[in-house]
C-alpha positions as CSV (number, residue, x, y, z in Angstrom):
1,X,-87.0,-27.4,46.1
2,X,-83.7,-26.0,47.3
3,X,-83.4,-22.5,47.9
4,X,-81.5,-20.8,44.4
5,X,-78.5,-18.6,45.8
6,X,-79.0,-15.0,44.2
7,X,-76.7,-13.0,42.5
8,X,-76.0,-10.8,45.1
9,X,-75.6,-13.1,48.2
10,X,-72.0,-13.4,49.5
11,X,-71.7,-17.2,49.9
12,X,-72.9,-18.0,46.6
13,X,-70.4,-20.0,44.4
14,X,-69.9,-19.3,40.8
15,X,-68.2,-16.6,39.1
16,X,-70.6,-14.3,38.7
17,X,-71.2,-14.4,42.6
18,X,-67.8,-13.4,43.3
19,X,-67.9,-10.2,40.7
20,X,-70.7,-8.5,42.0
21,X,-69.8,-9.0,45.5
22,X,-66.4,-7.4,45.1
23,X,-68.0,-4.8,42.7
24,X,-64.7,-5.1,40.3
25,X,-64.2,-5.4,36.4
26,X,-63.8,-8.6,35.5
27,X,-60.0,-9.4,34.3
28,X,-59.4,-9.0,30.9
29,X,-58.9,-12.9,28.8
30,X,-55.6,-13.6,27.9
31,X,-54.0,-13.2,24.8
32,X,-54.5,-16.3,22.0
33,X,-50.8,-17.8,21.3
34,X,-49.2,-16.5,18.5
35,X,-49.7,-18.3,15.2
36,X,-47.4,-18.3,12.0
37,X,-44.7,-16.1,13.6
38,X,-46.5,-13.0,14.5
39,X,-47.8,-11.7,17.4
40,X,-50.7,-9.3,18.4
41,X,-50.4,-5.7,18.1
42,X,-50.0,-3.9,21.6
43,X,-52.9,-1.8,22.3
44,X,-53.1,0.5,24.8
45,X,-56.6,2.0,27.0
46,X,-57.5,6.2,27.1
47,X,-55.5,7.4,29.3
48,X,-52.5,4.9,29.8
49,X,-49.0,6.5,29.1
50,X,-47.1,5.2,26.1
51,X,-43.4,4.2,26.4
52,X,-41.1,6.0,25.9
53,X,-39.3,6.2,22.3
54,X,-37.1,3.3,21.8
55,X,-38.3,1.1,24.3
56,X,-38.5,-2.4,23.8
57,X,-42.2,-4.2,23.9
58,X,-42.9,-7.8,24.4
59,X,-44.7,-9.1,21.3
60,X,-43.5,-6.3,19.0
61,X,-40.1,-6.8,18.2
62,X,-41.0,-9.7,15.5
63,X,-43.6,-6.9,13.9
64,X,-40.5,-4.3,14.2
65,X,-38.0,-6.2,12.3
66,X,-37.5,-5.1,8.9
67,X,-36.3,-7.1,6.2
68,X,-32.7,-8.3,5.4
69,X,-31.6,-5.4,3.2
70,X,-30.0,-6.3,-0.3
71,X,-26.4,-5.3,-0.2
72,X,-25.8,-2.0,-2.2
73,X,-23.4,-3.3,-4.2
74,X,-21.8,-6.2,-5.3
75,X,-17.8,-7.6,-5.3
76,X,-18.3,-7.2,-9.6
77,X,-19.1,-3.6,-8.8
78,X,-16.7,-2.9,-6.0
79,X,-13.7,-4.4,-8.0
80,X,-15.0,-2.4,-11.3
81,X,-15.4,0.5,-9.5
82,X,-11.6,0.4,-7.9
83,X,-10.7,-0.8,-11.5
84,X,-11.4,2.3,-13.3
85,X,-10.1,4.8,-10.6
86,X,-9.0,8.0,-12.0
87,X,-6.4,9.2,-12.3
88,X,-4.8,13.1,-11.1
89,X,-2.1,14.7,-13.1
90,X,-0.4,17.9,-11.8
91,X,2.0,19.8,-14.0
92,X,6.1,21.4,-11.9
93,X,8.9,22.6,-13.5
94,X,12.0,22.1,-12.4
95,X,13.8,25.6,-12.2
96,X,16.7,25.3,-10.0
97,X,19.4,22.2,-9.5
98,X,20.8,22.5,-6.1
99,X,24.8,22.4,-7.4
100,X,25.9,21.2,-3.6
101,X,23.4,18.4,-4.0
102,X,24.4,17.5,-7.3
103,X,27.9,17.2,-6.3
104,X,27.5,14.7,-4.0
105,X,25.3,12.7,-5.7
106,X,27.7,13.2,-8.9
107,X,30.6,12.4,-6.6
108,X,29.4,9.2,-4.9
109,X,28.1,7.8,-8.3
110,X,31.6,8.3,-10.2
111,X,33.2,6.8,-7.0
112,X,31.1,3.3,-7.4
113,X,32.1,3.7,-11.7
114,X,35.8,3.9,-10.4
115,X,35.5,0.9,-8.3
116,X,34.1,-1.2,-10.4
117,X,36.7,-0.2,-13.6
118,X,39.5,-1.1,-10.6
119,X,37.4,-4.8,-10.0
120,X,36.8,-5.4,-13.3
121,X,40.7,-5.2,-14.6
122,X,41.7,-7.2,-11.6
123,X,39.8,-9.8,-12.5
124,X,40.3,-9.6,-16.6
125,X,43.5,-9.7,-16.0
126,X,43.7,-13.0,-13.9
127,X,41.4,-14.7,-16.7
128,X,43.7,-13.8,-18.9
129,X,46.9,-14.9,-17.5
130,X,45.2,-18.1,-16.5
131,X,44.1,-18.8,-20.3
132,X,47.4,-18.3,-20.6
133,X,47.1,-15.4,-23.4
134,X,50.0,-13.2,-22.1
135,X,52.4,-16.2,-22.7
136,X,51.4,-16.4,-26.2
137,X,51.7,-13.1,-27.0
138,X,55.0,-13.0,-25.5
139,X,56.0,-16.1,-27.8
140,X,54.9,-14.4,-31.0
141,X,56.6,-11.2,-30.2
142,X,59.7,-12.9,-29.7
143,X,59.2,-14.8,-33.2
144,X,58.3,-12.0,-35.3
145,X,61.0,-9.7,-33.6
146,X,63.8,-12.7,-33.8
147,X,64.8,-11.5,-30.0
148,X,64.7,-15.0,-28.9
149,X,67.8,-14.3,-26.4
150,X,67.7,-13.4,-22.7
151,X,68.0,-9.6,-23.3
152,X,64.9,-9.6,-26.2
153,X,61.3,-8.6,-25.5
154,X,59.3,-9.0,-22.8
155,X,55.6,-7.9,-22.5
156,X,55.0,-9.0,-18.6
157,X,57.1,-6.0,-18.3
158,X,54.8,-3.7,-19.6
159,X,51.3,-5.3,-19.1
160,X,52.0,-7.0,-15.6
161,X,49.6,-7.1,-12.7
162,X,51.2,-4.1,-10.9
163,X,51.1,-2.1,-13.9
164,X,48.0,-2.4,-15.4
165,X,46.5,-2.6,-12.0
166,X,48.5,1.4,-11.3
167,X,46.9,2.3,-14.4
168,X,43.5,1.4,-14.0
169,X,43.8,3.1,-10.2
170,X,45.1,6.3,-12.3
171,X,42.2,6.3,-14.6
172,X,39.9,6.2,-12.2
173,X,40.8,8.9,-10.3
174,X,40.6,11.1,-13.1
175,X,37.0,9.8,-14.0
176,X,36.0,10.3,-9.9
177,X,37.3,14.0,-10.1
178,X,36.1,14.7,-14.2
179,X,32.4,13.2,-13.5
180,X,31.8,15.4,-10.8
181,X,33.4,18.6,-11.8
182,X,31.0,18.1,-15.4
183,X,28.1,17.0,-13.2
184,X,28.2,20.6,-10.8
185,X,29.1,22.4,-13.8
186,X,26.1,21.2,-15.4
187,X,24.1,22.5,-12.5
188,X,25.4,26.0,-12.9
189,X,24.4,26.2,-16.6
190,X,21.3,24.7,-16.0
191,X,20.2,27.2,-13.4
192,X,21.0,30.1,-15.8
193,X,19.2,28.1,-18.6
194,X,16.0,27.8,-16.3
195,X,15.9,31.6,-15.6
196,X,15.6,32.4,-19.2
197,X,13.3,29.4,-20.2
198,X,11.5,28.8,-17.2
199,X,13.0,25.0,-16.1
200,X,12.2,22.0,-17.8
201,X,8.2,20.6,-17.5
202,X,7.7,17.7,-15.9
203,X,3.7,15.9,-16.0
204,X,3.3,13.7,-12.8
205,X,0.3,11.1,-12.5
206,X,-0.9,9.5,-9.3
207,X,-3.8,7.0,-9.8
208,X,-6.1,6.8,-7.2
């Protein structure tokens, strides 16, 4: 029979052979594959230092991740919640109208009314003579007034385009001068009104 190597002899094949003779542990087996998605926990020996807090370990980050989280709320809610914002109200008085201030304002605003009274005849007036109006009032003056001569009665004379057109400058000049002297006036008695009764109460909303 041929000599059986022993356990213990350095030329001997086999694993076991080659364990004792270099007096090691044997290596740990390797870790099955991962099945259905998860993989094995991560165990550590007595002794061996842990990682440090937030470190990432191989194998662990499919057993670290949390479930998708449900949204808090949803677009219905968001858009009912903006919906049905509420709303702030804040209570002034108005005790004093600046009578510089008002003048201007007063000034600049009668100034636009005067301009438009002085485009506003211009052009009624052209209509007017185009319809051809002032020539038949002319015609029935002269009828019912039997002036039918060169020297009778002529009403171009008194509504003709220069005329009316003076007038209507004249008028609103007076409304220019008249609107603003009422409108800072009115500021004077208002502020003496407002230190007896305390201004006029205004209720202001903002909606959020």
């Amino acid at each position: 029979m041929p000599p059986v190597a022993s356990a213990g002899q350095p030329g001997s094949g086999g694993t076991g052979g080659g364990f004792a003779a270099g007096g090691g542990t044997p290596p740990a087996p390797s870790a099955p594959p991962s099945s259905g998605g998860y993989s094995q926990p991560t165990t550590y020996s007595k002794g061996q230092p842990t990682p440090a807090r937030g470190t990432r370990v191989p194998g662990a980050a499919a057993q670290s991740a949390p479930a998708a989280r449900r949204p808090s709320g949803s677009p219905g809610s968001a858009a009912g919640a903006g919906a049905g914002g509420r709303v702030r109200k804040a209570r002034l008085r108005v005790i004093k109208a600046d009578p510089w201030s008002v003048m201007k304002v007063s000034f600049l605003l009668s100034l636009a009314v005067g301009v438009v009274i002085i485009v506003a005849s211009a052009v009624l007036w052209i209509v007017l003579n185009a319809l051809g109006v002032f020539d038949s009032l002319t015609s029935t003056l002269k009828d019912v007034t039997g002036s039918d001569t060169s020297g009778g009665f002529d009403l171009m004379e008194y509504i003709g385009f220069g005329r009316v057109m003076v007038f209507t400058t004249l008028i609103a000049i007076i409304d220019v001068v008249l609107m603003t002297a009422l409108a800072t006036l009115s500021a004077f008695i208002y502020n003496t009104a407002a230190g007896f009764t305390g201004g006029v109460e205004l209720t202001l909303a903002e909606e959020d």
